[in-house]
The first five atom37 places (N, CA, C, CB, O) and aatype in JSON, in Angstrom:
{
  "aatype": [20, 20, 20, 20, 20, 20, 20, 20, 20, 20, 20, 20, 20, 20, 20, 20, 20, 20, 20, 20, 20, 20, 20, 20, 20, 20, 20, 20, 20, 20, 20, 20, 20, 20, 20, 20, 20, 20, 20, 20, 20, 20, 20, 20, 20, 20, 20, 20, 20, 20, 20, 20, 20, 20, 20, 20, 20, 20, 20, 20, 20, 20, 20, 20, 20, 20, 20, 20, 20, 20, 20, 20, 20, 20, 20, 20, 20, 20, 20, 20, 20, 20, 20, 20, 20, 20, 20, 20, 20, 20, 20, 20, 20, 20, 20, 20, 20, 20, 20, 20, 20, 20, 20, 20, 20, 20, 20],
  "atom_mask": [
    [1, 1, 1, 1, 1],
    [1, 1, 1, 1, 1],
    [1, 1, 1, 1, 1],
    [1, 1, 1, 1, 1],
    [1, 1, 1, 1, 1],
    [1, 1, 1, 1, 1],
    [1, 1, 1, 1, 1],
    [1, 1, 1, 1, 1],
    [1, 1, 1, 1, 1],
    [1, 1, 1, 1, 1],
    [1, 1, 1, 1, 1],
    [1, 1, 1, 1, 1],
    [1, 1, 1, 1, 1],
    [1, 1, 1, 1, 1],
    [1, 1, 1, 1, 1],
    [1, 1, 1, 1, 1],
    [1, 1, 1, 1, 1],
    [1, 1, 1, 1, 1],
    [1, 1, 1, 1, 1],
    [1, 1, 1, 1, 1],
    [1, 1, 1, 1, 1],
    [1, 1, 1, 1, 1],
    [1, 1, 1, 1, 1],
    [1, 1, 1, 1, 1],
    [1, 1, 1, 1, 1],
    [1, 1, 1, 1, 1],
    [1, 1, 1, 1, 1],
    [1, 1, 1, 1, 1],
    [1, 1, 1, 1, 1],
    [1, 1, 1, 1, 1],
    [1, 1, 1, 1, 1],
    [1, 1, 1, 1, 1],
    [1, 1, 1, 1, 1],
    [1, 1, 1, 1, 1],
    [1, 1, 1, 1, 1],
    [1, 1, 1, 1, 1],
    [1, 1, 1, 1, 1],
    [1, 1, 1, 1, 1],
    [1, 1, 1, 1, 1],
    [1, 1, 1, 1, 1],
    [1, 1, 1, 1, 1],
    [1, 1, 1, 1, 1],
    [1, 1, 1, 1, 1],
    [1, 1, 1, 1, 1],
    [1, 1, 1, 1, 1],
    [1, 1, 1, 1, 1],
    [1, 1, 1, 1, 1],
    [1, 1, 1, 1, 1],
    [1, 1, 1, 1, 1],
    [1, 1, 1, 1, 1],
    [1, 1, 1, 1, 1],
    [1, 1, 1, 1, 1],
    [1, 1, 1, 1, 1],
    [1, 1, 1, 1, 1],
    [1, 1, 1, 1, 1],
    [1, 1, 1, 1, 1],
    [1, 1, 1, 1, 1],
    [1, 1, 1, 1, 1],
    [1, 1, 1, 1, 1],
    [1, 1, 1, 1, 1],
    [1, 1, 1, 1, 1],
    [1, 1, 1, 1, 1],
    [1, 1, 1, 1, 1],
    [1, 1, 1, 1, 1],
    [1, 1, 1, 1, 1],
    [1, 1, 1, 1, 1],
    [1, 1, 1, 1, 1],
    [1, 1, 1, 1, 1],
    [1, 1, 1, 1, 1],
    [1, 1, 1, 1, 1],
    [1, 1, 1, 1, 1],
    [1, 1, 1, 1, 1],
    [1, 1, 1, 1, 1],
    [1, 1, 1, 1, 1],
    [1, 1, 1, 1, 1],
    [1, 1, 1, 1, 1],
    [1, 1, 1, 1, 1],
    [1, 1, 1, 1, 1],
    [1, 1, 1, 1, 1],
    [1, 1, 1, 1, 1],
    [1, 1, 1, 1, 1],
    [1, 1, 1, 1, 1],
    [1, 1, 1, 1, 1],
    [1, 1, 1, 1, 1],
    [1, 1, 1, 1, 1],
    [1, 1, 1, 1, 1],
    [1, 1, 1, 1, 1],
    [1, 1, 1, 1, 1],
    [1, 1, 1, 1, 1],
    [1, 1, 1, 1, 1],
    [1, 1, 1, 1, 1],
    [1, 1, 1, 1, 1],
    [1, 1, 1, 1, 1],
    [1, 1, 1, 1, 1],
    [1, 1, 1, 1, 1],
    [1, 1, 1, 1, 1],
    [1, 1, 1, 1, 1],
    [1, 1, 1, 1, 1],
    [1, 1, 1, 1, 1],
    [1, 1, 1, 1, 1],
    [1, 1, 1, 1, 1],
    [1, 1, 1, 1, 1],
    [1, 1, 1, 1, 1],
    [1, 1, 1, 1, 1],
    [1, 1, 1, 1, 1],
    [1, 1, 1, 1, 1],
    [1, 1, 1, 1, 1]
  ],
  "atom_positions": [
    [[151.35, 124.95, 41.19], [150.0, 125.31, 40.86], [149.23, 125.58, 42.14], [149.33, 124.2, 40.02], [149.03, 124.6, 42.86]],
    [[148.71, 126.85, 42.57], [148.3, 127.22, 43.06], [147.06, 127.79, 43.12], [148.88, 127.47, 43.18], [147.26, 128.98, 42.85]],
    [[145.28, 127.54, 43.41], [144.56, 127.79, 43.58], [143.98, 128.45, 44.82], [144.35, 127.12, 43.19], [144.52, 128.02, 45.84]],
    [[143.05, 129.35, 45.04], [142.87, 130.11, 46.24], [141.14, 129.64, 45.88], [143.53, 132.04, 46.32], [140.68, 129.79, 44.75]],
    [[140.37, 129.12, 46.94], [139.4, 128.51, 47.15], [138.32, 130.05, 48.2], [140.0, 126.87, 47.97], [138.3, 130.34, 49.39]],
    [[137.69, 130.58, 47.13], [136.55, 131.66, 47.68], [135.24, 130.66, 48.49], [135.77, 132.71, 46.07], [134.61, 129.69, 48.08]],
    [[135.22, 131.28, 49.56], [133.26, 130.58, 49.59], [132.29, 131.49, 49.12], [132.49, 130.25, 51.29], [132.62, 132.57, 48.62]],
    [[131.25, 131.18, 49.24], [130.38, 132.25, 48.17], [129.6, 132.49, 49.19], [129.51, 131.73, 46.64], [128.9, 131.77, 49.9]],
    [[129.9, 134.03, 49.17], [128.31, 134.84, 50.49], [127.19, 134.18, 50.36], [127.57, 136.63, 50.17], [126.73, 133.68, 49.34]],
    [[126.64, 134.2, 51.67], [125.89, 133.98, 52.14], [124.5, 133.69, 51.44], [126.04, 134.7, 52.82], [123.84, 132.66, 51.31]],
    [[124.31, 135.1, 51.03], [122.96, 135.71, 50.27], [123.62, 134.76, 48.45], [122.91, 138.29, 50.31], [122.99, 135.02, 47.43]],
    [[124.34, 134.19, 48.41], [124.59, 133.98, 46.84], [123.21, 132.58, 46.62], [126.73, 133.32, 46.44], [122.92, 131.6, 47.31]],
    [[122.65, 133.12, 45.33], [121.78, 132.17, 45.6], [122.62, 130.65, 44.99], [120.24, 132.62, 44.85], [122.35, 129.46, 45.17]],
    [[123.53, 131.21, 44.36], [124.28, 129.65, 43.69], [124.39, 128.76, 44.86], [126.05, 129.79, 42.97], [124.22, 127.55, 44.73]],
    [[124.69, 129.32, 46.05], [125.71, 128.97, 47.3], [124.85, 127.26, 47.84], [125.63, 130.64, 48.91], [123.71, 127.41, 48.28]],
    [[125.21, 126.28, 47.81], [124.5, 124.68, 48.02], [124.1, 125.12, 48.93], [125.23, 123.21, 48.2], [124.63, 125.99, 49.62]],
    [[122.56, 124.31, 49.18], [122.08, 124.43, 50.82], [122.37, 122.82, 50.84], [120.1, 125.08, 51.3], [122.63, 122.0, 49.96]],
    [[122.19, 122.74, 52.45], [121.64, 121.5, 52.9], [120.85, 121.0, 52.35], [121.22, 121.45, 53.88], [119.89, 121.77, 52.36]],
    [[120.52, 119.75, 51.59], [119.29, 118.81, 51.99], [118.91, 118.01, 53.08], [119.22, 118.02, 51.27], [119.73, 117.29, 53.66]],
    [[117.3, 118.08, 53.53], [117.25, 117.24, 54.48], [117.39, 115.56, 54.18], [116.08, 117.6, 55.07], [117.18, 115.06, 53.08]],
    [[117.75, 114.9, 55.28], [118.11, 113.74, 55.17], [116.92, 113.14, 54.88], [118.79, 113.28, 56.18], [115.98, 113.89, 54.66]],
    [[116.7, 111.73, 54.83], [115.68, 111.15, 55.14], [114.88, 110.8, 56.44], [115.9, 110.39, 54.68], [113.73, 110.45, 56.17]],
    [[115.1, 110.78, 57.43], [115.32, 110.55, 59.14], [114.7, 112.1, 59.53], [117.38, 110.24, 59.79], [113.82, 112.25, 60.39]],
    [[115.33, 113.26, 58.75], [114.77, 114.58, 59.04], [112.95, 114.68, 58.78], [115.66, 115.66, 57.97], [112.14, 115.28, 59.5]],
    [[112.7, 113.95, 57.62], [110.92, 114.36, 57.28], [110.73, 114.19, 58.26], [109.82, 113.63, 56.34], [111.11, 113.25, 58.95]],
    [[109.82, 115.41, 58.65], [108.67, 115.17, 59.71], [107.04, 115.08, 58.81], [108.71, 116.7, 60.96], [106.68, 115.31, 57.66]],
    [[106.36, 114.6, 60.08], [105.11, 114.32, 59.59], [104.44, 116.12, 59.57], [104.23, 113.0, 60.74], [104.83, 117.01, 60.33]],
    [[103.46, 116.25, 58.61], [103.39, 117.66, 58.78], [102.16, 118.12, 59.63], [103.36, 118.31, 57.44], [101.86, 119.31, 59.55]],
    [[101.34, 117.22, 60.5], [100.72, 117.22, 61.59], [101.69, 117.89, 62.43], [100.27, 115.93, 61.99], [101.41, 119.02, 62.83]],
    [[102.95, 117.27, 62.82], [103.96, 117.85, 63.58], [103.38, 116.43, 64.44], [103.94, 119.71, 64.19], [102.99, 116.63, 65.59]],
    [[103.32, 115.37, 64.04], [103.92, 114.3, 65.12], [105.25, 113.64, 64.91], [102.99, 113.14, 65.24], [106.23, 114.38, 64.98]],
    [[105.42, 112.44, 64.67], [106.63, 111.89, 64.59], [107.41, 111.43, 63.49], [106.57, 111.08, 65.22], [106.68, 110.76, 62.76]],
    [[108.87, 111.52, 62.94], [109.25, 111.45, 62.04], [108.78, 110.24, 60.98], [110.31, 111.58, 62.38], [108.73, 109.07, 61.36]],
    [[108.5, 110.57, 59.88], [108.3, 109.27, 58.96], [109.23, 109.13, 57.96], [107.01, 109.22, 58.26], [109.74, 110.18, 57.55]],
    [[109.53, 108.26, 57.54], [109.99, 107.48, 55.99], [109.29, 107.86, 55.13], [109.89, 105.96, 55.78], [108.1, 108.15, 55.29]],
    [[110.32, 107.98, 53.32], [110.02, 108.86, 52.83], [108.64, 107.76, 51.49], [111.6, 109.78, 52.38], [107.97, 108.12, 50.52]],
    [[108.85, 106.27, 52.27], [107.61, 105.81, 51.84], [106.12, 105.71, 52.49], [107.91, 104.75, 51.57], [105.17, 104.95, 52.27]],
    [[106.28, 106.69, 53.28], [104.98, 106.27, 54.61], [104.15, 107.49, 53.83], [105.45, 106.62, 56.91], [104.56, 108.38, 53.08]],
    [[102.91, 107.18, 54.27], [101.99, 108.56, 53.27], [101.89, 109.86, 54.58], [99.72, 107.88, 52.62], [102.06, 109.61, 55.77]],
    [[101.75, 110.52, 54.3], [101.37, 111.77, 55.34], [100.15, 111.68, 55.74], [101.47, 113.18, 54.81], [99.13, 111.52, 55.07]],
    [[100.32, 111.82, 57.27], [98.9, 111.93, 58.32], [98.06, 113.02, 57.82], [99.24, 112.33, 60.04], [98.24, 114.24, 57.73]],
    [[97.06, 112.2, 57.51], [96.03, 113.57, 57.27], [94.82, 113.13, 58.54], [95.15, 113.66, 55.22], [94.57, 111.99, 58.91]],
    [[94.38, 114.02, 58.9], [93.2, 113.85, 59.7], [91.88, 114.72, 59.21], [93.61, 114.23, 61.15], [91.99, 115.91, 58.9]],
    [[90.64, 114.04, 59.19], [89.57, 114.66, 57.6], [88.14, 114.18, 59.07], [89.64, 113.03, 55.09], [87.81, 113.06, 59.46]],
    [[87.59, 115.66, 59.55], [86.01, 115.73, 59.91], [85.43, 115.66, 58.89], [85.46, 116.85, 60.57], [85.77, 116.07, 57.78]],
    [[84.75, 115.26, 59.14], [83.11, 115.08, 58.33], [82.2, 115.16, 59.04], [82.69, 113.83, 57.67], [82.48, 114.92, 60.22]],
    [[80.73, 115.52, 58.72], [79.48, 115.37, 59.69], [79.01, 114.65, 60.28], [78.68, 115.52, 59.45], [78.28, 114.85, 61.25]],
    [[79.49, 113.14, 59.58], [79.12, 112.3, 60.55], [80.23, 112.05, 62.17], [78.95, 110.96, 59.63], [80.18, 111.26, 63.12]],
    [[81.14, 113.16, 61.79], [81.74, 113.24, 63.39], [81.4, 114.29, 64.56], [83.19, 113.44, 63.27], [82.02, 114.7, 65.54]],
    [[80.46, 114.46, 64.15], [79.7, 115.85, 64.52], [79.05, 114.84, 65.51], [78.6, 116.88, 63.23], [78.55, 113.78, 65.12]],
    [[79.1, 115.26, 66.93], [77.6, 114.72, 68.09], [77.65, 115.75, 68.93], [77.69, 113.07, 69.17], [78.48, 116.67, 68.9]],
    [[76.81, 115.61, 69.66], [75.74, 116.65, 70.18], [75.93, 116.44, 72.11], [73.79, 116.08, 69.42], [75.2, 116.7, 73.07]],
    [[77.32, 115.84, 71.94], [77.73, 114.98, 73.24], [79.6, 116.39, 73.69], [78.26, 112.42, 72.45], [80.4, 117.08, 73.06]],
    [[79.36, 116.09, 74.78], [80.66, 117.16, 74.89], [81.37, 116.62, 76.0], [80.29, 118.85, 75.22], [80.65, 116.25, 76.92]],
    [[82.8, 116.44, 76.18], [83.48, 115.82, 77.63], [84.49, 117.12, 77.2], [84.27, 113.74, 77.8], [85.17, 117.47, 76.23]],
    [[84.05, 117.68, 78.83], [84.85, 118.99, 79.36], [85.6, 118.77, 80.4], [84.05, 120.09, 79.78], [85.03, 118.54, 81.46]],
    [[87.04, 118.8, 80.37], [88.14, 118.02, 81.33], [88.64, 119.29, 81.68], [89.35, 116.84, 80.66], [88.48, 120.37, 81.12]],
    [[89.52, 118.87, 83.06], [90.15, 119.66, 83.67], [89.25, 120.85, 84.71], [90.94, 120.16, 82.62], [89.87, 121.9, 84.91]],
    [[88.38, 120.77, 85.12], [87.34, 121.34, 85.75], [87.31, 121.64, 87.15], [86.4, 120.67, 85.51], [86.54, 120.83, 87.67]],
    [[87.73, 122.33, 87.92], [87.7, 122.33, 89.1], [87.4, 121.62, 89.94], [87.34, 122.9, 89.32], [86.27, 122.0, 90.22]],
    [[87.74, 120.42, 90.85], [86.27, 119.79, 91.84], [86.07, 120.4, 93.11], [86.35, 118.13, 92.31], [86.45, 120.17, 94.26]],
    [[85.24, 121.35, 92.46], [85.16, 122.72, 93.81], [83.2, 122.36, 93.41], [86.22, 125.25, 93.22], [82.37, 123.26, 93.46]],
    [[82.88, 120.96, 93.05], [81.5, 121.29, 93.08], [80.71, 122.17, 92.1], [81.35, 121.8, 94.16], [79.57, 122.54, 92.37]],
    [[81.42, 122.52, 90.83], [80.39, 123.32, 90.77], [79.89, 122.97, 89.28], [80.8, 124.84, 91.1], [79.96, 123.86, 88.43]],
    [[79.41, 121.81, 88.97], [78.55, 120.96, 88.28], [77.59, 121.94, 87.74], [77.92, 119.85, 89.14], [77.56, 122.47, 86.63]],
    [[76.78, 122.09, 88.79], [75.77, 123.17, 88.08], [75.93, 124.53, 87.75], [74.76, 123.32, 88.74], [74.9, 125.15, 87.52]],
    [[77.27, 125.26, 87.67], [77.91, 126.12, 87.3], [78.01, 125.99, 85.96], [78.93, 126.2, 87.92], [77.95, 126.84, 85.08]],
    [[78.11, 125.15, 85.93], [78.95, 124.54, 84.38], [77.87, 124.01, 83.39], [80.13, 123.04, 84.68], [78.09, 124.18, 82.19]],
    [[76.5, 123.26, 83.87], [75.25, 123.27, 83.37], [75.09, 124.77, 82.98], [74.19, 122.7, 84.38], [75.34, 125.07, 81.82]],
    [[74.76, 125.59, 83.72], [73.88, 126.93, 83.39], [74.92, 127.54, 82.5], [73.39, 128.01, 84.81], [74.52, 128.32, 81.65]],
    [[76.22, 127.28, 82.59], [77.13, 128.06, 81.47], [77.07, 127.55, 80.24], [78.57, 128.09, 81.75], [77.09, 128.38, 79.33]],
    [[76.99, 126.38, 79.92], [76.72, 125.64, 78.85], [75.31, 125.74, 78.12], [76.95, 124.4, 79.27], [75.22, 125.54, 76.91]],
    [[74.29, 126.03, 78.84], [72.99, 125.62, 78.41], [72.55, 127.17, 78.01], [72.0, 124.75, 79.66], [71.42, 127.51, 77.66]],
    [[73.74, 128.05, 78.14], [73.29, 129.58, 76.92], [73.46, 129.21, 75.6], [74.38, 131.13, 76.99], [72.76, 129.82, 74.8]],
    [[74.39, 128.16, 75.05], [74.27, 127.56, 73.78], [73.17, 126.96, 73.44], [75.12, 126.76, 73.58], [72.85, 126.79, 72.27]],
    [[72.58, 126.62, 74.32], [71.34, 125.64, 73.97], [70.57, 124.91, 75.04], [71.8, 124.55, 73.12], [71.0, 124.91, 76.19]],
    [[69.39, 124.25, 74.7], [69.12, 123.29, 75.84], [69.83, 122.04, 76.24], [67.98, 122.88, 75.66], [69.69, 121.05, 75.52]],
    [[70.67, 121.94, 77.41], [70.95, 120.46, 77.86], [70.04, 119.59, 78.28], [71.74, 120.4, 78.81], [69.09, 119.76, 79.04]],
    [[70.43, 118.61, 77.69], [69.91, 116.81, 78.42], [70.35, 116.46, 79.41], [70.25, 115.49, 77.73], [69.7, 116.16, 80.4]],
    [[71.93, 116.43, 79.28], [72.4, 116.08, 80.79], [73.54, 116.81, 80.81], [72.71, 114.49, 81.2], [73.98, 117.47, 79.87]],
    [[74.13, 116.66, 82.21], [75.4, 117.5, 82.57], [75.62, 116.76, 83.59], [75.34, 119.07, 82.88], [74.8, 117.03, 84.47]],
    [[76.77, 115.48, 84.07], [76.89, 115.03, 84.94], [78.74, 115.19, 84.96], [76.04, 113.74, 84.92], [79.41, 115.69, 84.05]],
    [[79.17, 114.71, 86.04], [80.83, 114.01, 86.45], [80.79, 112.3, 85.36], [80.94, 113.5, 88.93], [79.98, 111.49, 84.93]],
    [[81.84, 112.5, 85.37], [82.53, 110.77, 84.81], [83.4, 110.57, 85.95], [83.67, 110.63, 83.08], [84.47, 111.14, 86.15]],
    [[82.86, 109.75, 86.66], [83.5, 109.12, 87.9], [84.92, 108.26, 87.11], [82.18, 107.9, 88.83], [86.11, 108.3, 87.43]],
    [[84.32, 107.6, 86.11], [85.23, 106.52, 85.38], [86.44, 107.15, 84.66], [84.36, 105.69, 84.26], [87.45, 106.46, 84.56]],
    [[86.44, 108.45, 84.14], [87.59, 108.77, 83.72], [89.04, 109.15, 84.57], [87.2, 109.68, 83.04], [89.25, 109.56, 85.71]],
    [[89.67, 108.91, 83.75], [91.24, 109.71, 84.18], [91.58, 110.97, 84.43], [92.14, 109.63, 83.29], [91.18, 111.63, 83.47]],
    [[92.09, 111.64, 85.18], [92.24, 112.98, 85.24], [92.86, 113.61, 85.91], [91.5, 113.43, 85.34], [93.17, 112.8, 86.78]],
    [[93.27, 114.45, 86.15], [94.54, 115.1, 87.25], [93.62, 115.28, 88.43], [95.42, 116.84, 86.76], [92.4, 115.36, 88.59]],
    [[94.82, 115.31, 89.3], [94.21, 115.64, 91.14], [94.01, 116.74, 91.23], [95.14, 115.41, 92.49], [94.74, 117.73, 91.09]],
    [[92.64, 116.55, 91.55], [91.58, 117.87, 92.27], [90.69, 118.7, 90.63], [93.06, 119.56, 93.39], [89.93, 119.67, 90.56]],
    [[91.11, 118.0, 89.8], [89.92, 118.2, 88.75], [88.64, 117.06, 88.35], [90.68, 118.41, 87.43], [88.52, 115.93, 88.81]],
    [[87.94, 117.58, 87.59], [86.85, 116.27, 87.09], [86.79, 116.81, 85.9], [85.2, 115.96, 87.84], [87.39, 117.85, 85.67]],
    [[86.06, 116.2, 85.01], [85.49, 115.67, 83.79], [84.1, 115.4, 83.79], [86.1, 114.53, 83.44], [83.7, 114.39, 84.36]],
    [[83.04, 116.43, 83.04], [81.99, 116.17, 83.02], [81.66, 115.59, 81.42], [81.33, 117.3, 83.56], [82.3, 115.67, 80.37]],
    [[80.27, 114.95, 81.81], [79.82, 114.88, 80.34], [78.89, 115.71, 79.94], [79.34, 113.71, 79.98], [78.07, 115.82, 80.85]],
    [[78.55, 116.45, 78.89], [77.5, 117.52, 78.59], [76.93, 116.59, 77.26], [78.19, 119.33, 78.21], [77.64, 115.91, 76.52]],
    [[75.17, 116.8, 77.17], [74.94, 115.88, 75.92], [74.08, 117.05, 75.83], [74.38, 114.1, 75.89], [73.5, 117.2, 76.91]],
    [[73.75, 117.94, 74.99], [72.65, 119.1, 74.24], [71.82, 118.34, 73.84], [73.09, 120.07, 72.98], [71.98, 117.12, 73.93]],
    [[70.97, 118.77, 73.43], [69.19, 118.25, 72.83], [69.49, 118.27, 71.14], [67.49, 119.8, 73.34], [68.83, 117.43, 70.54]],
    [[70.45, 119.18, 70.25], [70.44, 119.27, 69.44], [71.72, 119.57, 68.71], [69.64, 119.76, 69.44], [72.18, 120.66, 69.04]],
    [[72.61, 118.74, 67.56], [73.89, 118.8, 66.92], [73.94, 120.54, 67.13], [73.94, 118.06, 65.14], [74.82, 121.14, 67.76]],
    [[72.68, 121.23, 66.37], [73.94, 122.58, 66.53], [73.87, 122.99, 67.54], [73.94, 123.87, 65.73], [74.78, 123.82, 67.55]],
    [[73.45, 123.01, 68.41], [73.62, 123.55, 69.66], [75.51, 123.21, 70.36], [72.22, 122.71, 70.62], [76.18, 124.04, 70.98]],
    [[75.94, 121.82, 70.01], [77.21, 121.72, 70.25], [78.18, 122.11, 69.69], [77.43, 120.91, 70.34], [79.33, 121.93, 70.08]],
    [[77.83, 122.69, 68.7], [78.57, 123.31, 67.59], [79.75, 124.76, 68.41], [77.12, 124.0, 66.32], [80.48, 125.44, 67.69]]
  ]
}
């Protein structure tokens, strides 16, 4: 008894796919794999996450603070525009803080 064993092209839609494993789900943020009892990362703004406050990183420290005031303040009027001495940041950049006078203005 002799049988001859076909595979089925490619395009056949009968043809089994893979299932992914369990270990395969990814989170669909695209961070790190979860279990297929963990709930999915959602991340949800609302208005009350809305402020009128702005930290702009990676900035040249070529000084030019008030470069960066007058570029900002075509959106609107600023309150302040200073450096964060206190933050972290790569060598030879800064981090300012920008705070506008008004939510939409940061918008």
């Amino acid at each position: 008894l002799t049988t001859s064993h076909k595979s089925r092209p490619l395009s056949d839609p009968r043809r089994r796919r893979p299932q992914p494993r369990p270990h395969d789900a990814r989170d669909p943020s695209g961070g790190m794999p979860r279990g297929r009892d963990e709930p999915a990362t959602v991340r949800v703004y609302t208005v009350c996450d809305e402020s009128k406050y702005l930290i702009v990183r990676n900035v040249p420290s070529l000084g030019c603070g008030d470069e960066l005031g007058t570029l900002f303040s075509s959106y609107g009027p600023l309150e302040e525009c200073k450096p964060m001495d206190a933050e972290d940041c790569e060598e030879y950049t800064d981090v300012f803080f920008i705070k506008f006078s008004q939510l939409s203005n940061a918008r």
